[in-house]
SEKEKE-888056 format. One record per residue (C-alpha): y, x, z. Coordinates in nm, 2 decimals. Layout:
node yy=Y; xx=X; zz=Z
...
This chain:
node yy=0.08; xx=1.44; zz=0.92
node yy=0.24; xx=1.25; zz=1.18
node yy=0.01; xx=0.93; zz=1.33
node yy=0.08; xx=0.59; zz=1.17
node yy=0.38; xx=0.41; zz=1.24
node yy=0.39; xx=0.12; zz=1.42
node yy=0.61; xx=-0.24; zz=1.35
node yy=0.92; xx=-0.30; zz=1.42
node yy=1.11; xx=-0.57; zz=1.60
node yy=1.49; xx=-0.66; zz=1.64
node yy=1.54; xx=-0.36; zz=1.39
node yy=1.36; xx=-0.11; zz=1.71
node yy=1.03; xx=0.02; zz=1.80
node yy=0.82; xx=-0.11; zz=2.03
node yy=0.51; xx=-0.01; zz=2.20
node yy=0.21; xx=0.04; zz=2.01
node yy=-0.07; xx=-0.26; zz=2.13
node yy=-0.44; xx=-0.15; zz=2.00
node yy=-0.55; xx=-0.47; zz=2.05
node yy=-0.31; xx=-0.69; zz=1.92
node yy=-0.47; xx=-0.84; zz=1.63
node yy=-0.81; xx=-0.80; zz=1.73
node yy=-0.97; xx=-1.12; zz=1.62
node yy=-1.25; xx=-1.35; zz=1.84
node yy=-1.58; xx=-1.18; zz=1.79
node yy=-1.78; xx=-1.54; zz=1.73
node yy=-2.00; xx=-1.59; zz=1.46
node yy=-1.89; xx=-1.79; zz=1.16
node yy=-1.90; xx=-2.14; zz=1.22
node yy=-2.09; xx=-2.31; zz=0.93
node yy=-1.90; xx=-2.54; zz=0.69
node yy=-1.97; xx=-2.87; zz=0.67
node yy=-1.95; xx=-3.15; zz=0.43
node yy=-1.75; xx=-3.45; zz=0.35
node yy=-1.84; xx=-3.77; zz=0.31
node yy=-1.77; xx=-3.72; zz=-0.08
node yy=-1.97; xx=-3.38; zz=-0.10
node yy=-1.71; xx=-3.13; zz=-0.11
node yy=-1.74; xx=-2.81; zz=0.13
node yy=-1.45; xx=-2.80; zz=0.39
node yy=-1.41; xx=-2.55; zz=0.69
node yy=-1.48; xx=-2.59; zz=1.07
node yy=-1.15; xx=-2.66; zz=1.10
node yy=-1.20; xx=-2.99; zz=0.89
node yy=-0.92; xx=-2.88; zz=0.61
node yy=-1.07; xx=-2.78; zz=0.25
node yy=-1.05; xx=-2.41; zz=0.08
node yy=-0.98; xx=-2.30; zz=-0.25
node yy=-0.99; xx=-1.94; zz=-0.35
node yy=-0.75; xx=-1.75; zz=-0.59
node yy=-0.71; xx=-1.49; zz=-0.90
node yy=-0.41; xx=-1.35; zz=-0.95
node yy=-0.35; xx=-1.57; zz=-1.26
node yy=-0.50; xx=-1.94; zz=-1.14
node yy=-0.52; xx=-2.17; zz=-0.83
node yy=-0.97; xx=-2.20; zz=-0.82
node yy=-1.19; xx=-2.42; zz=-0.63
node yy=-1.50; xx=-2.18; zz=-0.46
node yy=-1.72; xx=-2.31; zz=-0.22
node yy=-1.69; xx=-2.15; zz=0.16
node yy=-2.09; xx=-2.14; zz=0.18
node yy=-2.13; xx=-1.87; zz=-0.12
node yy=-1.87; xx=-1.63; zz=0.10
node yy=-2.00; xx=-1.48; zz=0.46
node yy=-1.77; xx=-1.23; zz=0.70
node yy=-1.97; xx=-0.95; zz=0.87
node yy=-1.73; xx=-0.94; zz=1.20
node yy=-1.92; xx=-0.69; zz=1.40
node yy=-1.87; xx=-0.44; zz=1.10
node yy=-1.47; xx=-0.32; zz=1.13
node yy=-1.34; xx=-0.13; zz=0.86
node yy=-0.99; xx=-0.14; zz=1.00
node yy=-0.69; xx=-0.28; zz=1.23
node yy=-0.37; xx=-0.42; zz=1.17
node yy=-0.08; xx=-0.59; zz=1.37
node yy=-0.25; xx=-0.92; zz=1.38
node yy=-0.57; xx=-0.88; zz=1.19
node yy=-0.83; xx=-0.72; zz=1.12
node yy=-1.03; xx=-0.60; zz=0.85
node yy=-1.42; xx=-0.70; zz=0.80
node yy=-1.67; xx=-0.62; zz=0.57
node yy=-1.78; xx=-0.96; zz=0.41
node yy=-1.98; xx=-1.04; zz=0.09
node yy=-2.04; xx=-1.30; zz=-0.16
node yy=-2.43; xx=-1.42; zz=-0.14
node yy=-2.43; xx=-1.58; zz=-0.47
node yy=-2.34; xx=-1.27; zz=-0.66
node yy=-2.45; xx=-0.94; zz=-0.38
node yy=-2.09; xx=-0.81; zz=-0.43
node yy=-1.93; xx=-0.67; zz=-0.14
node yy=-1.59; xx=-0.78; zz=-0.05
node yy=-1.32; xx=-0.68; zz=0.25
node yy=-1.21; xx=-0.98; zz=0.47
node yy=-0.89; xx=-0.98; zz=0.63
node yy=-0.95; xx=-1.16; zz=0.95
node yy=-0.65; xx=-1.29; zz=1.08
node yy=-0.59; xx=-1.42; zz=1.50
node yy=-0.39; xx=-1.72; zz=1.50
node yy=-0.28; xx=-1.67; zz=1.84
node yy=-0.16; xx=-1.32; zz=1.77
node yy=0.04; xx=-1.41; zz=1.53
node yy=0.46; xx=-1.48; zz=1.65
node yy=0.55; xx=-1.85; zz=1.61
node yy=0.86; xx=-1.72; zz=1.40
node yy=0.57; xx=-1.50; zz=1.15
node yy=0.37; xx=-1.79; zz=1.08
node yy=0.52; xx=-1.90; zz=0.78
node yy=0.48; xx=-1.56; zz=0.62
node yy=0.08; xx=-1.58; zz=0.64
node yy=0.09; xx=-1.89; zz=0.57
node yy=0.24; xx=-1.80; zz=0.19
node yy=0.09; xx=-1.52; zz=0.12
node yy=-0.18; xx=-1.75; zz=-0.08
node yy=0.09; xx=-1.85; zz=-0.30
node yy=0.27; xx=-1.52; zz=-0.30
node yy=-0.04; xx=-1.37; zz=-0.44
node yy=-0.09; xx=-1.62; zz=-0.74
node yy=0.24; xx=-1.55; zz=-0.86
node yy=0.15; xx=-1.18; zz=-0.91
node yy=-0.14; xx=-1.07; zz=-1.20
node yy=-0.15; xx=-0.71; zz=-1.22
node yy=-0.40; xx=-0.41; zz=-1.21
node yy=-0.22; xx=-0.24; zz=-0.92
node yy=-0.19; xx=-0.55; zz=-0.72
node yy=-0.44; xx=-0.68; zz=-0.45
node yy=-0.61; xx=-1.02; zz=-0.57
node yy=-0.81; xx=-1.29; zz=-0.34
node yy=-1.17; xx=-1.44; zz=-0.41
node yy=-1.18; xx=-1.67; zz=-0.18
node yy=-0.94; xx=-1.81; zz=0.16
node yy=-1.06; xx=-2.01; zz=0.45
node yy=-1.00; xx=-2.08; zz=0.80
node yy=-1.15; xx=-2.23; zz=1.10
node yy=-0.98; xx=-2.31; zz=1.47
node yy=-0.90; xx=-1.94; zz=1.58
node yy=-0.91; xx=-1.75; zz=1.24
node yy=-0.77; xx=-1.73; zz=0.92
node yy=-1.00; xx=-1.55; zz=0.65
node yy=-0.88; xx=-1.41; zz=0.37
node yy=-1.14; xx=-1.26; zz=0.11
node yy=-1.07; xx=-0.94; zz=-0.15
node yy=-1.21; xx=-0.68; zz=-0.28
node yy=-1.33; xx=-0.46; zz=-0.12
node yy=-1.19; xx=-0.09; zz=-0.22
node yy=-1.45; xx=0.22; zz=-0.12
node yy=-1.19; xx=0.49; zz=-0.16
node yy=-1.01; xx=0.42; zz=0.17
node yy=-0.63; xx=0.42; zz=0.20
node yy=-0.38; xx=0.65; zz=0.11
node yy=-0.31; xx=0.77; zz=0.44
node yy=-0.63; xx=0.89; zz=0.48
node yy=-0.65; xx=1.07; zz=0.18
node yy=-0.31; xx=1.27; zz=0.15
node yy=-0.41; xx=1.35; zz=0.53
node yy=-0.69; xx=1.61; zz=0.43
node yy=-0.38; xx=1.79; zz=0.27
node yy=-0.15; xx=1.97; zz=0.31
node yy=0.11; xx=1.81; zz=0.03
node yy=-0.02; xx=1.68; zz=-0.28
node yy=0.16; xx=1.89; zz=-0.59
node yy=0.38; xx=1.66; zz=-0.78
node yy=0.15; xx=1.61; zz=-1.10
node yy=-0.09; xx=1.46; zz=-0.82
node yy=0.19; xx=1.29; zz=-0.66
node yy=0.33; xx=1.17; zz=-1.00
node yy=-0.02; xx=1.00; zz=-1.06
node yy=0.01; xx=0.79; zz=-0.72
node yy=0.36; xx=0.65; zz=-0.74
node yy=0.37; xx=0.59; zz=-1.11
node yy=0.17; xx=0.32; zz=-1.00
node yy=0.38; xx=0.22; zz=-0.72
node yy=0.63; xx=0.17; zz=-0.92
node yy=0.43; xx=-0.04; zz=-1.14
node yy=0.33; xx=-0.23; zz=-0.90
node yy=0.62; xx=-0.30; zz=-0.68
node yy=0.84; xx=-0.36; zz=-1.01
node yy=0.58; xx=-0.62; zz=-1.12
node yy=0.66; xx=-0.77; zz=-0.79
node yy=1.02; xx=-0.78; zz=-0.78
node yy=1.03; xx=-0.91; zz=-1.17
node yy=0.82; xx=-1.21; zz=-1.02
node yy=1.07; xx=-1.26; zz=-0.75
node yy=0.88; xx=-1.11; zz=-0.46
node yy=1.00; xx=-0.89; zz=-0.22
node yy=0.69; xx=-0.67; zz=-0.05
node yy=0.88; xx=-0.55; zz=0.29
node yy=0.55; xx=-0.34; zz=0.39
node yy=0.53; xx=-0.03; zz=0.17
node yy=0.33; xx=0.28; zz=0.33
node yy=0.03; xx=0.48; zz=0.28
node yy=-0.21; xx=0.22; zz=0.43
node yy=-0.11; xx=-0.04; zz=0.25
node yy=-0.22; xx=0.18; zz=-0.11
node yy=-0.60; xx=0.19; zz=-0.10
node yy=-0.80; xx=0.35; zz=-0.34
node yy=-1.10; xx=0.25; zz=-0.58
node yy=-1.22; xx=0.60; zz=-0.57
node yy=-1.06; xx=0.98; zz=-0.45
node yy=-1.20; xx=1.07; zz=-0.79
node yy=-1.01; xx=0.83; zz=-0.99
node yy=-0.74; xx=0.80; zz=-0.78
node yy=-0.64; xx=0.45; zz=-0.87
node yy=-0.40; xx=0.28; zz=-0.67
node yy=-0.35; xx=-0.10; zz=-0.49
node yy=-0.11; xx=-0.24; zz=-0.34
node yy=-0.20; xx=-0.51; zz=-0.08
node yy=-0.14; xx=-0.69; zz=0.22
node yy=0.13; xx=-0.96; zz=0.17
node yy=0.17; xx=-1.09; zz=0.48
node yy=0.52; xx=-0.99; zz=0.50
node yy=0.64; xx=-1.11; zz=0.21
node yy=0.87; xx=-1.31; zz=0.08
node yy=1.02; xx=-1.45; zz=-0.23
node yy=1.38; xx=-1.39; zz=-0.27
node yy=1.60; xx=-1.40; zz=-0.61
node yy=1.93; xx=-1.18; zz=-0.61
node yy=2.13; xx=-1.47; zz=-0.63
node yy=1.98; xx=-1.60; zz=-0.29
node yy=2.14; xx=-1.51; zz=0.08
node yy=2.05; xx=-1.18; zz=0.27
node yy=1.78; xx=-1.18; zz=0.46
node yy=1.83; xx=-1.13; zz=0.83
node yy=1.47; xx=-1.07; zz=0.97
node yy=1.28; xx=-0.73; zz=0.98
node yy=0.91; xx=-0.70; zz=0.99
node yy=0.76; xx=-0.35; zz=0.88
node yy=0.69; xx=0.00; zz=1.01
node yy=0.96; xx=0.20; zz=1.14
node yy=0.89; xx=0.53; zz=0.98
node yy=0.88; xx=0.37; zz=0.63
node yy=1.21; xx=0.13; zz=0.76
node yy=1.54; xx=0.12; zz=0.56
node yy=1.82; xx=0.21; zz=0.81
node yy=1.94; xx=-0.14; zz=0.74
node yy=1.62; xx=-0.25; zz=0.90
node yy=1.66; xx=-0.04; zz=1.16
node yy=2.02; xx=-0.13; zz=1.25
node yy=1.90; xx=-0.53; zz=1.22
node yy=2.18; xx=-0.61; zz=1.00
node yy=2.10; xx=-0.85; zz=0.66
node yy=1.98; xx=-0.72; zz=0.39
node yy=1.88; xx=-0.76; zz=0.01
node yy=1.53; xx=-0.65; zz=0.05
node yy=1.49; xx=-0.47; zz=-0.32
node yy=1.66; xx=-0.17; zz=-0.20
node yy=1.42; xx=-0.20; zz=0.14
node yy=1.12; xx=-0.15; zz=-0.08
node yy=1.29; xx=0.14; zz=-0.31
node yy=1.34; xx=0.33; zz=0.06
node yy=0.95; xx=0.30; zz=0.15
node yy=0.86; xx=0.43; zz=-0.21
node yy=1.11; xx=0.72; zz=-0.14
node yy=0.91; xx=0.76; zz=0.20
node yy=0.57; xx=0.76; zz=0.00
node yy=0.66; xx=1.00; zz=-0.22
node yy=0.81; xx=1.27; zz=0.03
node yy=0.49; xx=1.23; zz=0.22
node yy=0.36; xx=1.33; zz=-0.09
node yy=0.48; xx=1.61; zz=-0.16
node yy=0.55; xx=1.76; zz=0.15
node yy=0.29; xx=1.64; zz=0.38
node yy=0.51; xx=1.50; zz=0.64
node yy=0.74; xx=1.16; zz=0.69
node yy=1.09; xx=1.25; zz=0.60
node yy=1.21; xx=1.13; zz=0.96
node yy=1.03; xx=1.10; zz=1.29
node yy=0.99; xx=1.09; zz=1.69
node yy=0.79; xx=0.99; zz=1.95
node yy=1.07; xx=0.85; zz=2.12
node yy=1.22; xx=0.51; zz=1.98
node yy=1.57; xx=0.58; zz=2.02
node yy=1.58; xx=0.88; zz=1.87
node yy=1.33; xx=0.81; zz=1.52
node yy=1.67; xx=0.52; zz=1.49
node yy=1.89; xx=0.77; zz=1.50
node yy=1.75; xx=1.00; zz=1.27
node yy=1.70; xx=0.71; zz=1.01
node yy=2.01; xx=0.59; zz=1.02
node yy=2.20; xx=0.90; zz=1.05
node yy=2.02; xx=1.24; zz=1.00
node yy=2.12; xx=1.39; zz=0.66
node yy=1.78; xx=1.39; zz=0.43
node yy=1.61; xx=1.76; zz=0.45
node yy=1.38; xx=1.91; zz=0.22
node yy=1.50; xx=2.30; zz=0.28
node yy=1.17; xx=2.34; zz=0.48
node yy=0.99; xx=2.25; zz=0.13
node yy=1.08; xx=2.53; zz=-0.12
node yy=0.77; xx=2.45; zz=-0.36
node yy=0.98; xx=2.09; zz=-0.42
node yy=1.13; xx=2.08; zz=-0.76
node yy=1.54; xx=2.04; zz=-0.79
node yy=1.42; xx=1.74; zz=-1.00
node yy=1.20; xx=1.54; zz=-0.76
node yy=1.46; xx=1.64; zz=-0.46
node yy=1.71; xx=1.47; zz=-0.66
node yy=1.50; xx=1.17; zz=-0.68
node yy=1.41; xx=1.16; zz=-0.32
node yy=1.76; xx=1.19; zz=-0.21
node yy=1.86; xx=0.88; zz=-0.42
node yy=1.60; xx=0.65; zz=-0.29
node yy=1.63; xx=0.74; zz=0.05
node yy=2.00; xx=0.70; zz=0.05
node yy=2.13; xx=0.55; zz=0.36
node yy=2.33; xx=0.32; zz=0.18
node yy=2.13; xx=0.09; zz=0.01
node yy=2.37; xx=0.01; zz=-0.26
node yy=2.35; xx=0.38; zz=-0.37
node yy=2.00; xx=0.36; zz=-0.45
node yy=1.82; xx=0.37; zz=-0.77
node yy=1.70; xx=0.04; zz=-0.95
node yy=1.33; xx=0.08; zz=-1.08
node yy=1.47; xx=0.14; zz=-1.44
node yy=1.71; xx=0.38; zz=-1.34
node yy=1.37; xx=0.55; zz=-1.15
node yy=1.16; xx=0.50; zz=-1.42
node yy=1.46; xx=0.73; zz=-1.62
node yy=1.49; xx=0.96; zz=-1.41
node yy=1.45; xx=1.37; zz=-1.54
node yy=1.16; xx=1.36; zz=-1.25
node yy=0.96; xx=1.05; zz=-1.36
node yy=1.04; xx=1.14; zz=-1.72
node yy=0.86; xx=1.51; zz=-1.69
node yy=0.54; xx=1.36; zz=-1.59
node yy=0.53; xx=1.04; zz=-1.77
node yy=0.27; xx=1.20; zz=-2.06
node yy=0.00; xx=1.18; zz=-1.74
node yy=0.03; xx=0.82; zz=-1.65
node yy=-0.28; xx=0.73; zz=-1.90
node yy=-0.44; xx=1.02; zz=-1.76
node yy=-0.78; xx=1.08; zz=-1.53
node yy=-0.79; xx=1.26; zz=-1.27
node yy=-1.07; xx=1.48; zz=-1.30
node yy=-1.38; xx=1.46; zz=-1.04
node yy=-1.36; xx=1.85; zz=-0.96
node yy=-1.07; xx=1.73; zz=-0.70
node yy=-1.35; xx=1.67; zz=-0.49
node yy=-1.40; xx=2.05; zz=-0.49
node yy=-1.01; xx=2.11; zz=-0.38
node yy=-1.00; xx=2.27; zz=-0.03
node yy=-0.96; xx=1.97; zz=0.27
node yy=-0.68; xx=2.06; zz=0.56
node yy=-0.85; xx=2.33; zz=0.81
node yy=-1.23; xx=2.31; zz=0.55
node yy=-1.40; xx=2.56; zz=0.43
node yy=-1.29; xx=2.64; zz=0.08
node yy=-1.57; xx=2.50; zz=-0.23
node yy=-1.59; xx=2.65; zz=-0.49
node yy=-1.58; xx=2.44; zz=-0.81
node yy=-1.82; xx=2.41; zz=-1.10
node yy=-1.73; xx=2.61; zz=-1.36
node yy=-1.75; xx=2.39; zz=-1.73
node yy=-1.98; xx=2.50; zz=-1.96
node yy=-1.73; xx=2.54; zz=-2.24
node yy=-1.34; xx=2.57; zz=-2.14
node yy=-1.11; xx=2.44; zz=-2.30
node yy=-0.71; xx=2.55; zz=-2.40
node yy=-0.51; xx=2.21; zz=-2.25
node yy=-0.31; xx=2.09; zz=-2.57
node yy=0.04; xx=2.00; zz=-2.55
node yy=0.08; xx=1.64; zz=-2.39
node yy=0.20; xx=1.39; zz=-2.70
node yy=0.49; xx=1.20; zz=-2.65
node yy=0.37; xx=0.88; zz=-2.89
node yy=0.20; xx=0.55; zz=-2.75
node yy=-0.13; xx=0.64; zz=-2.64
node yy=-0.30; xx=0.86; zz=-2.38
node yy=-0.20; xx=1.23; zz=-2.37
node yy=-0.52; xx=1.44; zz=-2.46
node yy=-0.52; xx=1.74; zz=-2.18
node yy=-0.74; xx=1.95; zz=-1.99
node yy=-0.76; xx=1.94; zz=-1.62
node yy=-0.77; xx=2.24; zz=-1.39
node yy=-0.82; xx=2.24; zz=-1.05
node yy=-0.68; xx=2.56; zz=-0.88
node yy=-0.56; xx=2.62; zz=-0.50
node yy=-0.24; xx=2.69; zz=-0.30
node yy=-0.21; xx=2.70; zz=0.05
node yy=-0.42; xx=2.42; zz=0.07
node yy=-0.23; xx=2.18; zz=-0.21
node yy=-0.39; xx=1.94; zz=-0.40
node yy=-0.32; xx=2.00; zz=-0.76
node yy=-0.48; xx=1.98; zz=-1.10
């Protein structure tokens, strides 16, 4: 797969900075205490931390951020192990540069609190705890061992579309949940989909940062945060834009790099990765094992007219989404971990003590009752 993409600005590339982001190595600055008892932060103003449901008071000493240990990089944070002492439980903090941050983005981190209350669902990011001192801002959530998406579909070569399926069902949940509560997530891609497990496979969506809440009534929106290879050519061209159909192109971008292993338009050079998005036809003849039925789909949400594209309902009905909808209550089995990783020696998996026929998936209310089988193809991750 190609390397990550990097943000946009003025609807173009521009150059890649490692470091921007990076916060101020210090140590934590202890809290200290008001005059009435109440914990408040170096930077004198008092914290609450939030569930996705409820607005609740925590107290900054019980929550510590491990800044020498990096778990990952952003565009203008970075991500920390951190941990709540009261309970042991391990957490990810999200460590956030002021000074990095563009006067005219401020706002956005700045709501991303609020932008997360609104939102209560299982495929959703939630934060225990929020706090800040003079240089930082430090945002505290759970922290998810599996690693992101990227990561994951990298090891492979394409994931086959039952595999796929199980990924961006959840997407869709999740995103739909989003747009249903008026929010508008402008930074879909793989690294923004972590994972609880590679076993389980469960999938959520975080970082808000970009955010925003906008009805369908309201005015366009005329600025354009985001990665380019997972940009709308709307985005790209830095004309307004709705911002539903935005998120229903990055979805079409996570699910080609699904199934095929590669981003469905890219360069190294700027100029040309906006041409291709905004006007290179879609192609998916290099990818024969794609179904007519998932091409279909793809070629919908990645229309470059974003009035052409699908609405969640209309994806959620779609022949595609329909054909694997029996494997949404489904688990994927453990013996994935036995599935051969890109350029690895092939394992061979355990073989169950006493196999099983799969039974025909039910259509009722309930979980389908199957078998899982693990098998390989060129290197595809299936089940």
């Amino acid at each position: 797969m190609n390397p990550p993409a990097t943000p946009i600005k003025n609807g173009l590339t521009f150059p890649f900075n490692p470091k921007l982001g990076s916060p101020a190595r210090s140590p934590l600055s202890p809290p200290r205490r008001r005059q009435d008892g109440a914990q408040i932060s170096p930077g004198g103003s008092r914290h609450y931390g939030l569930s996705r449901s409820k607005l609740q008071e925590t107290d900054d000493s019980d929550f510590v951020v491990e800044q020498h240990n990096q778990v990952g990089e952003g565009s203008f944070a970075a991500v920390c192990l951190g941990r709540r002492i009261s309970t042991g439980e391990q957490l990810a903090v999200k460590v956030i540069n002021k000074k990095n941050v563009p006067e005219e983005m401020r706002h956005l981190i700045e709501s991303e609190f609020s932008l997360i209350r609104r939102l209560n669902h299982r495929n959703v990011i939630s934060v225990e705890h929020a706090s800040e001192d003079s240089e930082n801002v430090y945002i505290y959530m759970p922290y998810f061992a599996g690693g992101d998406l990227h990561s994951f579909i990298d090891n492979y070569d394409y994931l086959a579309e039952g595999v796929a399926f199980k990924i961006f069902y959840q997407l869709v949940d999740a995103v739909d949940h989003c747009h249903l509560n008026d929010i508008i997530h402008r930074d879909i891609k793989l690294e923004n989909m972590l994972m609880d497990s590679a076993n389980s496979m469960n999938i959520t969506l975080i970082d808000f940062g970009f955010s925003v809440v906008r009805k369908p009534t309201d005015p366009l929106l005329d600025d354009f945060p985001g990665s380019p290879a997972y940009a709308a050519p709307e985005l790209m061209q830095a004309i307004p834009y709705p911002g539903y159909s935005s998120d229903i192109w990055a979805m079409g971008v996570v699910l080609y790099i699904c199934v095929t292993g590669d981003y469905p338009f890219w360069s190294d050079n700027r100029r040309e990765m906006y041409e291709q998005i905004t006007r290179k036809p879609l192609d998916l003849d290099p990818y024969p094992h794609v179904t007519p039925s998932c091409r279909d789909l793809l070629e919908g949400m990645l229309n470059k007219d974003w009035r052409q594209r699908p609405t969640m309902p209309e994806i959620r009905a779609h022949p595609w989404f329909q054909k694997f909808k029996h494997l949404q209550k489904s688990v994927v089995p453990s013996s994935m971990e036995c599935t051969t990783p890109r350029g690895g020696e092939r394992k061979t998996p355990k073989t169950p003590k006493t196999p099983k026929t799969p039974k025909t998936p039910k259509t009722p209310r309930g979980a389908a009752k199957w078998t899982p089988k693990v098998t390989w193809k060129k290197r595809k991750l299936v089940f």
